[in-house]
C-alpha positions in Angstrom: -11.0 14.7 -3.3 -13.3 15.7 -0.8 -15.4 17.9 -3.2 -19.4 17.7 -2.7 -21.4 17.2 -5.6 -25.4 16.0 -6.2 -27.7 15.1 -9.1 -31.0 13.8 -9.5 -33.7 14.0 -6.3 -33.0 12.9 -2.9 -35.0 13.5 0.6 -33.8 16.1 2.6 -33.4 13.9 5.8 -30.6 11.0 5.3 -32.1 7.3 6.2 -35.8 9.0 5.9 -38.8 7.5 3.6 -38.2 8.6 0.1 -42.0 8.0 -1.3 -42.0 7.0 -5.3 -44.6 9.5 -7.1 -47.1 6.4 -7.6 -46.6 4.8 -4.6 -43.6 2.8 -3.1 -40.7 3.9 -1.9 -37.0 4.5 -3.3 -33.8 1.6 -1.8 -31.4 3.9 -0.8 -27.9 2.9 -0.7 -24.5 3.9 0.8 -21.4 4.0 -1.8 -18.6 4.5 0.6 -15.2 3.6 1.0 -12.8 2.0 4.0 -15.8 1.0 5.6 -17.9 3.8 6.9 -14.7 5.8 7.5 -13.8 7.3 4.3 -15.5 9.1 1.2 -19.1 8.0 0.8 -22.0 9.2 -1.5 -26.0 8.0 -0.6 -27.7 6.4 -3.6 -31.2 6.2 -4.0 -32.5 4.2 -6.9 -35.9 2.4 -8.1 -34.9 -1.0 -7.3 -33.1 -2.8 -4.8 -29.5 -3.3 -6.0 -28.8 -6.1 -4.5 -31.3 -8.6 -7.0 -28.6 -11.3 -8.6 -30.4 -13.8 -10.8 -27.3 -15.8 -11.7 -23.5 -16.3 -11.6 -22.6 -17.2 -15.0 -19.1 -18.1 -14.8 -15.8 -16.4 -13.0 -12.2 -16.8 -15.1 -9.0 -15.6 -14.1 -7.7 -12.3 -15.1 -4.6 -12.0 -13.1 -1.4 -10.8 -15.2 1.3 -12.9 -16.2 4.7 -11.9 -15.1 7.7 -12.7 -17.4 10.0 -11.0 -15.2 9.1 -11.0 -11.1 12.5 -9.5 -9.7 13.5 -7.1 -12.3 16.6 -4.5 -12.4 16.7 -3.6 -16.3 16.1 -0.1 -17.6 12.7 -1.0 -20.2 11.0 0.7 -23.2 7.5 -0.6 -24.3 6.7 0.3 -27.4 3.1 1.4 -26.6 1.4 1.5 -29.8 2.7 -1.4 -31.4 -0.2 -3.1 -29.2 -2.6 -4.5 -31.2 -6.0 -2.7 -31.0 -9.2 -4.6 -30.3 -13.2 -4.6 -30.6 -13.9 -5.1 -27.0 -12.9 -2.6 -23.7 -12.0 -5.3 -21.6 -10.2 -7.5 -23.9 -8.1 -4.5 -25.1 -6.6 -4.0 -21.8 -3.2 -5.6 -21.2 -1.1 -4.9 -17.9 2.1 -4.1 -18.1 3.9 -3.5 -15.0 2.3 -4.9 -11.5 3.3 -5.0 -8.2 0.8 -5.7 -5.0 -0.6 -2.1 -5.1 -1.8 -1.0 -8.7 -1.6 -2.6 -12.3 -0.2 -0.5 -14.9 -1.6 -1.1 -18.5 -2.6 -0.3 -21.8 -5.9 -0.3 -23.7 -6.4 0.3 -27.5 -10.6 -1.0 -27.8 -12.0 -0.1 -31.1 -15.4 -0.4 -29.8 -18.1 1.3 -27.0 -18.7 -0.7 -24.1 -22.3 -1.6 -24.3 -23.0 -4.9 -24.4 -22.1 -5.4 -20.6 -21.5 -3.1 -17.3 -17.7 -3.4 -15.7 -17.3 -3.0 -12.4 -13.9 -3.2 -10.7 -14.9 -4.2 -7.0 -10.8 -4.1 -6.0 -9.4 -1.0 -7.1 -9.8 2.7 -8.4 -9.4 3.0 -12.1 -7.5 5.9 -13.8 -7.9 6.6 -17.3 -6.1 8.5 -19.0 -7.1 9.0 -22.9 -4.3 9.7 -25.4 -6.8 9.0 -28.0 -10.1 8.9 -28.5 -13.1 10.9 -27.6 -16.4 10.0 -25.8 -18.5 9.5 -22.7 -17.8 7.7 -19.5 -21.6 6.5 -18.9 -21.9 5.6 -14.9 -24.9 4.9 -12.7 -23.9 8.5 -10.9 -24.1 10.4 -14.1 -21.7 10.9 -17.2 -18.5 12.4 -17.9 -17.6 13.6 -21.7 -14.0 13.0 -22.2 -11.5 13.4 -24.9 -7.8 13.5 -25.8 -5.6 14.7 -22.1 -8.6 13.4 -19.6 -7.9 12.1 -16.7 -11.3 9.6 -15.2 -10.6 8.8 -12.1 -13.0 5.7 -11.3 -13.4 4.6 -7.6 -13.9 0.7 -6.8 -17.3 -0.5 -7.1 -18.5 2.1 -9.9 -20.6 0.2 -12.3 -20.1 1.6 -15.7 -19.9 2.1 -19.6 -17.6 3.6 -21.9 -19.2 5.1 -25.4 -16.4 6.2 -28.3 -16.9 8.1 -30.9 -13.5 7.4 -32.0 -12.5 3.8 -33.4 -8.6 5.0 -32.9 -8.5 4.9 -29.3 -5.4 4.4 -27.0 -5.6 4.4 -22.9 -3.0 4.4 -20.3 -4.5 3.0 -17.3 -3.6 2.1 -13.7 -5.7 0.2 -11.0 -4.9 1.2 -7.7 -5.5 -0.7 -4.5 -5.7 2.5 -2.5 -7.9 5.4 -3.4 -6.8 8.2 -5.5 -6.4 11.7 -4.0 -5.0 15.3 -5.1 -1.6 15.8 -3.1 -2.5 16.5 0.6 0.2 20.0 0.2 -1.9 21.5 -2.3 -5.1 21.7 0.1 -6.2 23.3 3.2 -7.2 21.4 6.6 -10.6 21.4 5.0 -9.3 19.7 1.8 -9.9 23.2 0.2 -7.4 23.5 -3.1 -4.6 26.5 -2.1 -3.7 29.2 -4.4 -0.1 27.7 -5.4 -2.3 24.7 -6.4 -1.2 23.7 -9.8 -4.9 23.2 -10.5 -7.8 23.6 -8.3 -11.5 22.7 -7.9 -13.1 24.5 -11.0 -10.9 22.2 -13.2 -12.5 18.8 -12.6 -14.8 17.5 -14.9 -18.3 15.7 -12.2 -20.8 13.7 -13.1 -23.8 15.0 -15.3 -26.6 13.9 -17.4 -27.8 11.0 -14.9 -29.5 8.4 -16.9 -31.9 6.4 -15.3 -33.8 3.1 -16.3 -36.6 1.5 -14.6 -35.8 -1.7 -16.3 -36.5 -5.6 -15.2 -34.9 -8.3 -17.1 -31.0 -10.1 -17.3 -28.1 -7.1 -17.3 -25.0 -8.5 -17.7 -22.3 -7.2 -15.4 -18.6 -8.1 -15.2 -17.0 -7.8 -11.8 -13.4 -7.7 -11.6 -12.6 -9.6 -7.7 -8.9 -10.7 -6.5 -8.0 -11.2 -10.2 -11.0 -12.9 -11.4 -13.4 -11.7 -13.8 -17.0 -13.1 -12.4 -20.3 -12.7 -14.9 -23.0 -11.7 -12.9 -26.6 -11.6 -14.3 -28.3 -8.4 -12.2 -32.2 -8.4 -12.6 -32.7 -5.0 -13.0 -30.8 -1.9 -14.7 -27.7 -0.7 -12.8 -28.4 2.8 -14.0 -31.9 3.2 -11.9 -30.4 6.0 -9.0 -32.9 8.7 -9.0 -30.3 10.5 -7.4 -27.7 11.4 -5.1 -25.1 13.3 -2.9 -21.8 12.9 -1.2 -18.0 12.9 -1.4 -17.3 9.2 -3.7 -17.6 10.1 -7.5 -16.5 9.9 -10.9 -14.6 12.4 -12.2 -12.4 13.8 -14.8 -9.6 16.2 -15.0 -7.6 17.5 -18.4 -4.1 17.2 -18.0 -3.9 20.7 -20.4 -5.6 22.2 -17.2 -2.3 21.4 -14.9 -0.5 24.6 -14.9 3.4 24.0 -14.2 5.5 25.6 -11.6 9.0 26.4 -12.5 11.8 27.7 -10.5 15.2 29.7 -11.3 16.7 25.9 -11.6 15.5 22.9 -12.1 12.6 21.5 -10.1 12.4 18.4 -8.8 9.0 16.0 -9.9 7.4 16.9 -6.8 6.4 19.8 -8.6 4.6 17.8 -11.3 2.4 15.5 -9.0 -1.1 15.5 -9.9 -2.6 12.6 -7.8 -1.4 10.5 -4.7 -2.1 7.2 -3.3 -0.9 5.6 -0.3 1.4 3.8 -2.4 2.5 5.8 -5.5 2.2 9.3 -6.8 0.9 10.6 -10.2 2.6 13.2 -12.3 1.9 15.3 -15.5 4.2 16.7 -17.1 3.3 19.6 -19.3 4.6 22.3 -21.6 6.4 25.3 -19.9 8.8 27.8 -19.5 12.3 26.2 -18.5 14.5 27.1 -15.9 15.3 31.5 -15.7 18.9 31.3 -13.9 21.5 32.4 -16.5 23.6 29.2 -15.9 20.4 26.8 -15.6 20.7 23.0 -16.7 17.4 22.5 -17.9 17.3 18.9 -18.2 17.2 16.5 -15.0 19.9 15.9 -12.9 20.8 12.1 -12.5 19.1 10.6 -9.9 19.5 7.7 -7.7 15.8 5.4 -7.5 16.4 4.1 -3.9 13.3 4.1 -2.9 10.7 3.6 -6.2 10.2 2.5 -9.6 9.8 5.1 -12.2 7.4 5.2 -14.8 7.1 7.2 -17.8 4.6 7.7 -20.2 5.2 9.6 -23.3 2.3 11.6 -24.6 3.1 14.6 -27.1 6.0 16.8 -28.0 9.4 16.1 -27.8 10.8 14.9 -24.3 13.9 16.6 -23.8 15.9 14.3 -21.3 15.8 11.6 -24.0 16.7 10.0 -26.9 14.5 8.8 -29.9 11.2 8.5 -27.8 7.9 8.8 -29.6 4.6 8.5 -28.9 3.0 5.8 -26.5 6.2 4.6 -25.5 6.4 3.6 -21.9 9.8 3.4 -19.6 10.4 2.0 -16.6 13.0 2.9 -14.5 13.7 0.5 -11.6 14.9 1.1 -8.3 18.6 0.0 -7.7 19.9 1.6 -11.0 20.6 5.5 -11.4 18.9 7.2 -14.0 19.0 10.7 -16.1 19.0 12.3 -19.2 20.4 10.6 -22.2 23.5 11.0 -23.5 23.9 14.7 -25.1 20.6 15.8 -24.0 21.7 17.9 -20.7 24.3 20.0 -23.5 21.5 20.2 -26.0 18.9 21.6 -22.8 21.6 24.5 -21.8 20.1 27.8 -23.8 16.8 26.7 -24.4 13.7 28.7 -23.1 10.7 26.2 -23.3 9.8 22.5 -23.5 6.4 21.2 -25.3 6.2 17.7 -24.0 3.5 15.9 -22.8 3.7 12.6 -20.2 2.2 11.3 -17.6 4.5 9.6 -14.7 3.7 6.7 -12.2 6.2 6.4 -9.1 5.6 3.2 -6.9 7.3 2.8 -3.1 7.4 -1.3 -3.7 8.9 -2.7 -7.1 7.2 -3.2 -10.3 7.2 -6.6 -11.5 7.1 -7.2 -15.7 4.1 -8.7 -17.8 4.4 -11.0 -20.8 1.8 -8.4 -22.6 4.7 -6.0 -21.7 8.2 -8.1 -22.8 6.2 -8.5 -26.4 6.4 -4.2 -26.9 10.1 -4.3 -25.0 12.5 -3.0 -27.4 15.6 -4.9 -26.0 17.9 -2.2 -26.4 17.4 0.5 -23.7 18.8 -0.2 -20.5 22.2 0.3 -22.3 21.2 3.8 -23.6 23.0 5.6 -21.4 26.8 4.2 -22.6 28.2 6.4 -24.5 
């Protein structure tokens, strides 16, 4: 998202003396991304970030596949996952390949004992339930139900709830997440037929800052390994900063749908890209105008991705008996469409209310245990009539 964006005090000059009010100076420090090529913001904070005091322990944290060369049709039955205290711990991947993780979250508690920092991949949050504050050492993002947080590598932060009833669908990505390169201009301006544009995102505000010595506690997630790092001063000491690599949030109740005469294919729908999959929302809307429209989905071969659906509100029209915080997958090799009697039921009707959120990968998506424990068994033969 190449959107500028500053808080907090900075020099005018980059790579120039940045005098503290009492004497000293501020450690200035570039958050960028593929190397010195790609989006970067400059830091400049009280202390040098770069004081470890000790390396408490490292564990793995790498998923555990049940099924690594799949071809069945799956449903997850995503709230029957068992809610717990801790952020981290409530996480479970589902689906994985060697591009993103897929997963679910239900933590009961804020995150505030610790700092998380994902030094592999982007996060994406999205938050079916709950409401709160992502807390980040480039400022803070209030979030609730429909938000999007898109978290790049190396972020150091916390998450406060005020909810205890709080469910996630997450996915870590290997490659950074950007709007769709067709909805911008050569200057990565958003167009007008933009299903959403800049005014929409939720930046960074409220920068804390701490000039704190002492142990801080900090999990970094490495080439699936969780390592406990001791830092000897705050993480949250930037003074400010400026640049293009941020937080941020979008509501998926700000995407605003295009619809067609017939019916649109899920292009239409994509709210972020990768290098490697493609993001969708699907929101309520006006179906399809021609008098002899099908509004439901025409079958559709997957020869090229896995399909993943997340099921947030409403009632999904091209299915059968879904509810919410159910997940399907819908794996390349095998056809898919709508269920049985729901193309008849769609002819006539005028609008849809659902609500999901839809993850498309280029390479195959291999199956957690955490995942197999919410399968319900049954689906891959729902379409035999």
């Amino acid at each position: 998202m190449p959107l500028y964006h500053k808080l907090g005090q900075f020099p005018q000059k980059r790579h120039v003396v940045f005098e503290k009010p009492n004497g000293g100076f501020y450690y200035e420090q570039l958050f960028g991304t593929e190397g010195f090529h790609g989006h970067s913001s400059l830091l400049y904070e009280i202390h040098r970030p770069t004081q470890v005091k000790e390396i408490i322990r490292s564990y793995s944290v790498e998923p555990k596949i049940a099924i690594g060369k799949n071809i069945k049709s799956l449903l997850l039955k995503g709230f029957e996952l068992k809610p717990e205290a801790d952020f981290l711990d409530s996480r479970k991947p589902m689906l994985v390949n060697g591009d993103c993780i897929i997963g679910l979250a239900a933590p009961q508690e804020s995150l505030r004992s610790y700092f998380y920092k994902n030094a592999d991949a982007d996060e994406m949050l999205f938050i079916h339930k709950g409401k709160g504050k992502l807390r980040t050492m480039m400022g803070n993002i209030p979030f609730e139900y429909g938000d999007y947080l898109i978290i790049p590598r190396g972020m150091i932060y916390q998450i406060d709830f005020e909810t205890t009833d709080n469910r996630l669908f997450y996915v870590e990505s290997f490659a950074p997440f950007y709007t769709p390169k067709r909805y911008k201009n050569a200057s990565g301006q958003h167009l007008e037929h933009s299903p959403f544009c800049e005014r929409d995102f939720k930046l960074p505000e409220e920068l804390e800052t701490y000039d704190e010595k002492g142990e801080f506690l900090i999990k970094i997630k490495k080439e699936g390994m969780m390592h406990e790092v001791v830092y000897a001063t705050h993480p949250f000491d930037v003074v400010g900063w400026d640049g293009y690599n941020f937080p941020y949030g979008f509501s998926i109740h700000n995407f605003e749908p295009i619809t067609g005469r017939v019916h649109q294919p899920p292009p239409v729908h994509q709210t972020f890209e990768t290098s490697t999959f493609v993001v969708c929302s699907f929101c309520p809307r006006l179906y399809d105008y021609h008098p002899k429209a099908i509004p439901a989905p025409y079958n559709h071969s997957n020869i090229d991705s896995d399909e993943v659906l997340y099921y947030v509100d409403g009632d999904f029209m091209s299915r059968n008996n879904i509810e919410q915080g159910h997940i399907t997958l819908h794996p390349k090799g095998i056809p898919h469409g709508p269920a049985p009697g729901a193309m008849e039921r769609s002819i006539g009707q005028t609008e849809t209310l659902e609500l999901a959120v839809m993850v498309d990968t280029f390479r195959p998506l291999m199956v957690t245990e955490d995942a197999m424990r919410l399968d319900d068994g049954q689906y891959y033969k729902s379409w035999v009539e």
